[in-house]
C-alpha positions in Angstrom: -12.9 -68.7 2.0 -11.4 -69.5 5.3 -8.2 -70.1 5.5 -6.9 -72.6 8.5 -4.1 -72.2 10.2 -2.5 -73.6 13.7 -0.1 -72.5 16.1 2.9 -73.7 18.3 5.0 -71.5 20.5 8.8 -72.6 19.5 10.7 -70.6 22.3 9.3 -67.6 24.5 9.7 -65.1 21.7 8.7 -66.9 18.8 5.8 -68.7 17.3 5.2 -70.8 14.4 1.9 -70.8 11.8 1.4 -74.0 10.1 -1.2 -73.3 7.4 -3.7 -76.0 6.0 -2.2 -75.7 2.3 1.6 -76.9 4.2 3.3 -73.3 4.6 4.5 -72.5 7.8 6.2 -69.4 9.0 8.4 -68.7 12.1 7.0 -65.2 13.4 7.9 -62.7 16.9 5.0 -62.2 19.0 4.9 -58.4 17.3 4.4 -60.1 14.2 2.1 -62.9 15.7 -0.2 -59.9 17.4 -0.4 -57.9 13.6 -1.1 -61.7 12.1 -3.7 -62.5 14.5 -5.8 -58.8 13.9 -5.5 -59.5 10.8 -7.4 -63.0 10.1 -9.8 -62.1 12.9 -10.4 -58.8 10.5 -11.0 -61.0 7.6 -12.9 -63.3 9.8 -15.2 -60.8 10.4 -15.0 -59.5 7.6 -16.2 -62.5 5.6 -19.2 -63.1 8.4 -20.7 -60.1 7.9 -20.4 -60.3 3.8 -22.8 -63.4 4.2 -26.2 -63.6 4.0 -28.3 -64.0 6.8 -31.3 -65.3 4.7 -29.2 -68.2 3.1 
């Protein structure tokens, strides 16, 4: 399952994620970095967990 999110930079330090269900969260650009590795883990993650036959 893919979750979708977007983003939009609030001030030069400071990002927000707006997620597809409605959450959003107001994150630093540390925090952004560690959220961003982490879905393109999972992204990758779930690609290589599907079948190439299918």
């Amino acid at each position: 399952m893919n979750k979708g999110f977007n983003l939009k930079r609030i001030n030069p330090n400071q990002t927000q994620i707006f997620f597809d269900d409605g959450r959003f969260e107001t994150v630093t650009d540390t925090e952004l970095e560690a959220f961003l590795s982490e879905a393109s883990l999972a992204d990758h993650e779930e690609t290589q967990s599907q079948d190439p036959m299918n």
